[in-house]
N, C-alpha and C positions, 0 to 999 in steps of 0.2 A: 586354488583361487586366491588370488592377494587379497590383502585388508581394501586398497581400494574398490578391487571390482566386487565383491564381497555385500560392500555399501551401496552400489550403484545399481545391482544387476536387477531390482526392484523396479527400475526409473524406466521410464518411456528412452527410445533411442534418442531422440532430443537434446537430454539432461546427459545424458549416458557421453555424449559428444563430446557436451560441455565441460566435462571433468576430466579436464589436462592440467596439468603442471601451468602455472601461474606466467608461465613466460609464454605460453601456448594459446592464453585466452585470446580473443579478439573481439572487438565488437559486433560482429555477426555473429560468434559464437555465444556470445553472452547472452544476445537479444532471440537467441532460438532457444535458449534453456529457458528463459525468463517463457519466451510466448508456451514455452513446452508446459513449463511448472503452471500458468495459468489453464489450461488446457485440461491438463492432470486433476487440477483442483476445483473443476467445475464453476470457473469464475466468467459469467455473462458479459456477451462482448458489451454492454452498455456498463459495465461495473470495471473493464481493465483497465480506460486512464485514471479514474479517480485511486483504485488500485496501484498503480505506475505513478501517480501524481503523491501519495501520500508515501512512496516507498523514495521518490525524487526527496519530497522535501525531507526525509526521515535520513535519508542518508548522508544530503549536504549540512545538515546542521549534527551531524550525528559526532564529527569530531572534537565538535566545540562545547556540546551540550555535557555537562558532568559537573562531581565536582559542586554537588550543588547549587550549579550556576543558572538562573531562570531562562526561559526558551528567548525573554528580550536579550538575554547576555549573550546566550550563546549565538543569535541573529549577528548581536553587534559586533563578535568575533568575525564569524563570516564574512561580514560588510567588509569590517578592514580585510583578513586575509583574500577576500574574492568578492570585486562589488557586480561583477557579471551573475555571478551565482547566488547573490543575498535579490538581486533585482529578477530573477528569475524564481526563486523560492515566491518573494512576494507576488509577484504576478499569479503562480498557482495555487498557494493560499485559500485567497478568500472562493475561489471555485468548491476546493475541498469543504471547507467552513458550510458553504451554503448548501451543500449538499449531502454534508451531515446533520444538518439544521435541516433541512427540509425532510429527510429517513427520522429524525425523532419527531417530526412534527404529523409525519402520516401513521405513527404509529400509534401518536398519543389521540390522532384524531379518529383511527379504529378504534383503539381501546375504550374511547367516549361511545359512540357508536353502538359497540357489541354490549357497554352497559345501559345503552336507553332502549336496546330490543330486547337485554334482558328485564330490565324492568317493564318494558311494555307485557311480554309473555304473561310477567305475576300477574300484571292487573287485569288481561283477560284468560 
């Protein structure tokens, strides 16, 4: 068995597809490993665009960012090299933002919660 099938033979056929030679990708092929690997990883269909959305922004900004350069520098990069792509980052953004903001904000509102039934319990 080669080194690559070796790495793959673990993988759902999907993924297993997906893993050709760099000149063989295609964007179907991409987007069926992608839905595969979500699939595989038990990720809830209400969780895979923000999933997809944070993998979106994480990859377009992902050349520019280094280098100790802050997340506005490496936007600003972006902007110049691609203003389609810096104007679609921002667009999904603030979705992602508010919907991490709102998973710490129902967690912090359980964790209130579970300590005023615990406290209630002591007092009777």
């Amino acid at each position: 068995m080669n080194a690559n099938r070796a790495r793959t033979r673990h993988l759902n056929p999907g993924i297993r597809e997906a893993r050709q030679p760099r000149d063989a990708a295609t964007a179907e092929r991409v987007i069926a490993a992608i839905t595969a690997l979500l699939d595989a990883a038990g990720v809830e269909p209400e969780l895979r665009a923000e999933v997809l959305g944070g993998a979106f922004v994480t990859e377009a900004v992902r050349p520019y960012w280094g280098s100790g350069r802050s997340a506005e520098e490496a936007h600003a990069l972006l902007r110049h090299a691609d203003s389609e792509m810096a104007d679609a980052v921002e667009a999904v953004s603030p979705m992602l933002l508010g919907r991490a903001q709102a998973r710490r904000d129902a967690s912090e509102t359980i964790r209130a919660i579970e300590s005023m039934l615990g406290q209630f319990e002591q007092q009777h």
